[in-house]
C-alpha atoms as one frame of an Amber mdcrd trajectory, in Angstrom:
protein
  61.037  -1.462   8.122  57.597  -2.801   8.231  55.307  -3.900   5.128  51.763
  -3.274   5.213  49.004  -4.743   2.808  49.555  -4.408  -1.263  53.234  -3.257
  -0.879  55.644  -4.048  -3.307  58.394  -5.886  -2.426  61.145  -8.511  -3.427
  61.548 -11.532  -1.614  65.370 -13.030  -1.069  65.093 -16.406   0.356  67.723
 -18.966  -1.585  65.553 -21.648  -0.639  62.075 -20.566  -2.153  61.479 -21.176
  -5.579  60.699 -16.981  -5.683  63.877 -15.595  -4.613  64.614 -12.500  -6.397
  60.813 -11.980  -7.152  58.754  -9.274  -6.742  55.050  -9.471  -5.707  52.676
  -8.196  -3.913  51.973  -8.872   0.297  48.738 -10.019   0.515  48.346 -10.311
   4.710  50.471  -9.945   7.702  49.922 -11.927  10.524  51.828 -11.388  14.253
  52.820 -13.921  16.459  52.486 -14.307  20.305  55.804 -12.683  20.817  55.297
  -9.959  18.592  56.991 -10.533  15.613  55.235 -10.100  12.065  55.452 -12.199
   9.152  54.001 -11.855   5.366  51.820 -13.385   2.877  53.233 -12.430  -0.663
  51.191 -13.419  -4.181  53.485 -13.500  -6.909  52.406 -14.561 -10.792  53.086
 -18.468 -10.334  51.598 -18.862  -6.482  52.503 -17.423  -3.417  54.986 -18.141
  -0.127  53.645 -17.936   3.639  55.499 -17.555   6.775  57.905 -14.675   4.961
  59.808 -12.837   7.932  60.384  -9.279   7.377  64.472 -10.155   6.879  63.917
 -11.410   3.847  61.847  -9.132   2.875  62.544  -5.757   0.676  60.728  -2.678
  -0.771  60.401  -2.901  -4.453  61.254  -0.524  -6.789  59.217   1.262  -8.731
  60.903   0.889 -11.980  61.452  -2.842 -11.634  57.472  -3.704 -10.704  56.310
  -1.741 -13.888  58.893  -3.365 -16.137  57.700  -7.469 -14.873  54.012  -5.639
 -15.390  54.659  -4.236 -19.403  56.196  -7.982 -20.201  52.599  -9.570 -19.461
């Protein structure tokens, strides 16, 4: 599945401080050889350089509970 521009999605990296996040992709970027990578903002910053394997669609439910804590 590809991500475009203001999805919602959850991140699962073990080795970023946001994995298990959800936020928002902010650009996508493709490489020589064709493969795409993400830009997603979070609250506390953002991570570059996300590969679309680590990558998942939000759901709807969970982004609009993290936005009625704020």
């Amino acid at each position: 599945m590809s991500f475009e521009k203001d999805d919602q999605v959850v991140l699962n990296d073990e080795h970023s401080e946001f994995d298990g996040e959800s936020g928002t992709i902010t650009q996508t970027m493709e490489s020589m050889f064709g493969d795409t990578t993400y830009t997603v903002s979070f609250d506390d910053g953002q991570e570059t350089g996300v590969p679309e394997s680590d990558l998942e669609e939000a759901d709807e439910d969970a982004v609009d509970d993290e936005d009625a804590d704020e």
